[in-house]
N, C-alpha and C positions, 0 to 999 in steps of 0.2 A: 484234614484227610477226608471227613466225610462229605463237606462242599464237592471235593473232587469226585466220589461215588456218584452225589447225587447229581454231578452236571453230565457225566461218564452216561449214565441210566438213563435219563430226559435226553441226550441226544441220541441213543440207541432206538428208544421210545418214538421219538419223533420220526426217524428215519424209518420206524416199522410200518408206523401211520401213513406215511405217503407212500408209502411201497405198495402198503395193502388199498389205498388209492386208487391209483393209476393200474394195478395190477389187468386193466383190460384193455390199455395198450394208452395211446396219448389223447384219444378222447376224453379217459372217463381225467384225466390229469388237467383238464382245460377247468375243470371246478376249480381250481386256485386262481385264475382269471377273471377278470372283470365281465361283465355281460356280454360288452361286445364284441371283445377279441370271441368268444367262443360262438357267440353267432358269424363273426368273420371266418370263423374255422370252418365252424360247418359247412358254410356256404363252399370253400374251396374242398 
């Protein structure tokens, strides 16, 4: 039962971390991507 809290917890966790991420739209969300997709993005 407690495995289950604590995977319950770390996927909440996780999911708060990228929220609080990207929170300034899908720019700041290109930091999980490799160098070049995010220089490919900027560019367009």
């Amino acid at each position: 039962m407690i495995i289950l809290i604590q995977m319950v917890l770390f996927c909440l966790l996780f999911t708060a971390m990228v929220m609080y991420a990207v929170r300034g739209g899908a720019i700041d969300g290109l930091y999980f991507y490799p160098k070049a997709v995010q220089e490919r993005a900027i560019e367009i």
